[in-house]
N, C-alpha and C positions, 0 to 999 in steps of 0.2 A: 381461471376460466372454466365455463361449465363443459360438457363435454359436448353439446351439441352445436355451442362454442369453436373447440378446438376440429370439432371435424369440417365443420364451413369455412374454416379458415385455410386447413387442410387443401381441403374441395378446392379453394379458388390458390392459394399458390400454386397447385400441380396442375390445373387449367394452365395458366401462367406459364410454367415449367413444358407442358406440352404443347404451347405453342412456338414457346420459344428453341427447343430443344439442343442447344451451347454445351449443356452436362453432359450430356448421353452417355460419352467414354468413360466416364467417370467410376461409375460404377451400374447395378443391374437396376439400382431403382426407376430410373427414369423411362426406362424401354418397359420396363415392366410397366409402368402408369400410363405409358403409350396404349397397350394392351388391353385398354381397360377405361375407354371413355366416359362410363357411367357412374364409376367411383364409389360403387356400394360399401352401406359399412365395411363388411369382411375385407371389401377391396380397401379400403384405407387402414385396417389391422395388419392386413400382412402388408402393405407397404410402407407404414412406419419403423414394422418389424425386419424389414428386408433394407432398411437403412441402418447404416454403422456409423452413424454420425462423422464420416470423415471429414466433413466441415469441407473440403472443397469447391463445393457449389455456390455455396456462399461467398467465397471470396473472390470466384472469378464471373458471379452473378451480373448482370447489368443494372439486376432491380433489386437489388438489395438496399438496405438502408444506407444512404439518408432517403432513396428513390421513394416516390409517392406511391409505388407499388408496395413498398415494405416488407420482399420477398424474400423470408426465412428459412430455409429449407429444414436445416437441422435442427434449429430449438421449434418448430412447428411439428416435426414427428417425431421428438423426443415427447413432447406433450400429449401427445395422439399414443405415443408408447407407452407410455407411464399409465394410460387411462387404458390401455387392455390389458394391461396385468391385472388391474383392478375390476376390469368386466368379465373376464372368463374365471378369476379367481374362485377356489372351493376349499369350504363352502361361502356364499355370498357376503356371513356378516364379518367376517375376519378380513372384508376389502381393506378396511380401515387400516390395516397393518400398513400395505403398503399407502396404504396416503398419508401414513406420517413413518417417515420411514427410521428417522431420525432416531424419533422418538421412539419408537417400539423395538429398537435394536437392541439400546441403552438399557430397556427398562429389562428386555427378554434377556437381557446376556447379564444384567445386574442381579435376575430371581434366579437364573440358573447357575451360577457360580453360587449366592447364597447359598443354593439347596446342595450343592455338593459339598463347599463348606460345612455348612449345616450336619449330611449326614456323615462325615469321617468326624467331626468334633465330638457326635452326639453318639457315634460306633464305639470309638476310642479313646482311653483314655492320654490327658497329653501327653507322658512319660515315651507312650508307643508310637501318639502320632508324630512326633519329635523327636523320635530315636534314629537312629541310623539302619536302614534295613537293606542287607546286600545279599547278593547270588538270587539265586533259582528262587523266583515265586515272592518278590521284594515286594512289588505292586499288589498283589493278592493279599498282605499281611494288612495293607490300608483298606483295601475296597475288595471281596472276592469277585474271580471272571464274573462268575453270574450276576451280580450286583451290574458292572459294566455294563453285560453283555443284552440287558433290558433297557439300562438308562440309555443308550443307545439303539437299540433294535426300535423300541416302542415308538421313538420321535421322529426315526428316520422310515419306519412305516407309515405313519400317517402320512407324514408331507413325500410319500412316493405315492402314494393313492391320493392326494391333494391335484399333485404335479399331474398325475393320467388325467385325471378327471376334466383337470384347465386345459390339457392338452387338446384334449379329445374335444372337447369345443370348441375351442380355437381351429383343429384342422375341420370339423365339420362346414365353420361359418365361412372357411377362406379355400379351403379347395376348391381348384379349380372343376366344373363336371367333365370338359372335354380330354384332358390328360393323365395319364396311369401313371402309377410309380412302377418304376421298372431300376431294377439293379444298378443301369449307367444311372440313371437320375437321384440314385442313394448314395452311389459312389460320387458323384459329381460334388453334391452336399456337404457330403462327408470332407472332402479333399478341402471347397469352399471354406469351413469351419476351421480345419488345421491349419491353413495355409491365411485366413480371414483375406482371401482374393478383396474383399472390398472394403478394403482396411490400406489398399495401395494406391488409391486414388487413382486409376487408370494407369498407375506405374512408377509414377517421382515418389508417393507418399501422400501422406495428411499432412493438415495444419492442424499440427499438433497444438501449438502455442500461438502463430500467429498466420499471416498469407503465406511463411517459407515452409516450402513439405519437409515432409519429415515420415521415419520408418519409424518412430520410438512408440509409438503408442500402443504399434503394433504386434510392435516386438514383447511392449511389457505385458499386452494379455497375456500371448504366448507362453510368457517366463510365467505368469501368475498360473495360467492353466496346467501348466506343465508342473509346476509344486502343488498341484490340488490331486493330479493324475498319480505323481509320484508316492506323494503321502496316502492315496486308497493303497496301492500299491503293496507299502511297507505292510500295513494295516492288513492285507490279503495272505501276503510274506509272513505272516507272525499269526493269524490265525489257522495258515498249513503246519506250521511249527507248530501249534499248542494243540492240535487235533491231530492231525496226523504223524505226527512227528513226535509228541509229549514232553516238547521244549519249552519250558515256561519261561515268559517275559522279567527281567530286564534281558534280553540280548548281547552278547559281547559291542563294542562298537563298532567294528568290522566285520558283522554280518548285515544279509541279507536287509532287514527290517531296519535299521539303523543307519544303514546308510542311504537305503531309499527315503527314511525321514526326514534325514539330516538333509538331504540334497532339496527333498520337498520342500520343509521349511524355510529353506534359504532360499530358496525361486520363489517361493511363499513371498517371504519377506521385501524381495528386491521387487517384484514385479509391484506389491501392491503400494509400497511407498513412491515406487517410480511415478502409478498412477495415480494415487496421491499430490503428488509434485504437477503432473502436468496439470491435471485439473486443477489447481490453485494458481498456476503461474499462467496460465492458458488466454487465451481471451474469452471472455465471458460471453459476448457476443450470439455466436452459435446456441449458446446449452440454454437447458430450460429449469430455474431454480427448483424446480422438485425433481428433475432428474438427479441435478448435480446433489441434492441431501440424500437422495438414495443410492447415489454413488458413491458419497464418501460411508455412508453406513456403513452398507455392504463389506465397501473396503478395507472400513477398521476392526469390522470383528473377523476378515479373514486374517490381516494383520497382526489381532489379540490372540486367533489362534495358534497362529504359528509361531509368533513369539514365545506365547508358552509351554509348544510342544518344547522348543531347543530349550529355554529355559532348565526343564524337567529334564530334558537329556543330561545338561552338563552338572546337574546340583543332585542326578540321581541317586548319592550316592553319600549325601550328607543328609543332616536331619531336615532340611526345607524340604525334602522329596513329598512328605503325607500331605502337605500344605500345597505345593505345586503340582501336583498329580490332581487337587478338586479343582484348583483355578481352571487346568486346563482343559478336564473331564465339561465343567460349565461352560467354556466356552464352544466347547464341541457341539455339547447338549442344545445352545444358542442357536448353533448352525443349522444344525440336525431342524429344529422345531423354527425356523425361518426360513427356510429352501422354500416354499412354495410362497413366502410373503413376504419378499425380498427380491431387488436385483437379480438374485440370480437365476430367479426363472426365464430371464431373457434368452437365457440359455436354448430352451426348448423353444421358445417360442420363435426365434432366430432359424433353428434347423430346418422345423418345419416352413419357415418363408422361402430359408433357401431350396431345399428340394422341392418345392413348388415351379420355383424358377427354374430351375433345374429340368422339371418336366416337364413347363409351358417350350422352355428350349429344347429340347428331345422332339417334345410333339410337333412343334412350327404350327401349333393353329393358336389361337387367342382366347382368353378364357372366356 
């Protein structure tokens, strides 16, 4: 569908949805589209955005399909979502990433693993890349910090300056003019995000898989986010050690950085095959087929991450290590240079819906 498409169709289920108004408790979106009878772009950006697809709506809709209404709630602003990642996106022509999301994962995680293979093949000879390198400063013998410490800085600067810039858009088109952000309305946000308040369906849960609620889905962000928080963590842990401290990496396995890894990867792991698992076993019904390809993208290369951080953990110590240190260095690199065109800018863009909401409720006047 074109996009001017997906916003009229938008337009007339939330007409629908606000007359009807059976959801409300469900979650903020509905009261928020209450707020909002005119339905301007911005207004249907943040309230696609301000939707978590809990799929409840849909199933205790009255005009849902087969009804001649054919009211969809959640695969219509999964669509409407998927298309302001790609409007506010920067710069403009790199939108394409995210519309083929699939596609540019595969191909960005296949060049950047090459190029790390590439330069440890083409640094060293096999003898060394192949050898066995143990204690203080193992990793540095294949790749030095500095080498790392660009392949990473350079990628993850740009797509942080990608991210502001989309940001900053986004909150321009979709602020509200009548209400301030104020501390309770960051806090509220904030809490919203950790806790995914509407991710509980007004309180039993999502339909995860079918019309029986369920907490799993939202448990396994949780567990994914919490191995993505964990693993900066370690990574924070182990760059005070090698600055401050003058303790170079490999780590014992019972420090600091190692175990914060090890726990990340493994909440890595579990959360993102969890999610994985629902969305194939799910009903299809709700999602919208380019959400669900940039959801399972996203999910594989967080997935290929962290598999091969543990990987590297437990082999670091045989001759695979020079070989699994670039698989996983590329897939990092993947990451790093995908944040702003990819899934996981939902991230930002999600916050700012919710503290919006946060401080149309604060305020009590309407945007």
């Amino acid at each position: 569908m074109r996009s001017d498409e997906i916003a009229t169709e938008a337009r007339r289920v939330l007409d629908i949805c606000d007359a009807c108004g059976y959801c409300n408790g469900f979650c903020d979106l509905f009261e928020a589209a209450r707020r909002r009878p005119a339905l301007s772009d911005g207004d249907l950006a943040h309230l696609a955005n301000l939707c978590h697809a809990c799929r409840n709506c849909l199933y205790a809709c009255q005009y849902a399909p087969p009804h001649v209404f054919q009211v969809n709630v959640p695969r219509t602003l999964a669509r409407l979502r998927q298309r302001t990642y790609a409007e506010y996106v920067w710069p403009k022509g790199l939108a394409f990433l995210l519309d083929h999301g699939r596609l540019s994962t595969l191909i960005v995680t296949l060049a950047a693993t090459a190029l790390m293979i590439g330069l440890v093949l083409t640094s060293l000879p096999p003898e060394t890349l192949f050898d066995r390198h143990l204690g203080t400063g193992a990793f540095y013998r294949i790749l030095p910090w500095e080498t790392m410490a660009w392949i990473g800085a350079i990628p993850l600067g740009w797509s942080a300056l990608a991210i502001g810039i989309g940001l900053r858009r986004y909150w321009r088109a979709t602020r509200p003019g009548s209400a301030r952000v104020t501390s309770r309305a960051f806090v509220r946000a904030l809490r919203d995000v950790v806790l995914l308040r509407n991710l509980q369906g007004g309180g039993p849960g999502c339909n995860d898989l079918d019309d029986r609620p369920s907490h799993a889905r939202r448990r396994l962000h949780q567990t994914l986010a919490a191995g993505v928080l964990l693993s900066l963590a370690a990574t924070l842990v182990a760059t005070l050690y090698h600055h401050a401290l003058g303790w170079e990496a490999p780590y014992p396995a019972l420090s600091a950085p190692v175990a914060l890894g090890t726990l990340g990867g493994v909440c890595m792991t579990v959360g993102a095959i969890g999610l994985l698992w629902l969305k194939r076993r799910g009903d299809q019904t709700p999602t919208a087929p380019e959400s669900r390809r940039a959801d399972a993208a996203i999910l594989g290369l967080l997935l290929w991450v962290a598999l091969t951080g543990l990987a590297l953990l437990i082999w670091r110590e045989t001759g695979a290590m020079g070989i699994l240190l670039a698989i996983h260095l590329g897939g990092v690199l993947a990451l790093f240079i995908l944040l702003p065109y990819s899934k996981l800018v939902h991230a930002g863009y999600r916050f700012i819906s919710l503290l919006i909401e946060a401080m149309e409720q604060a305020s009590g006047r309407k945007a």
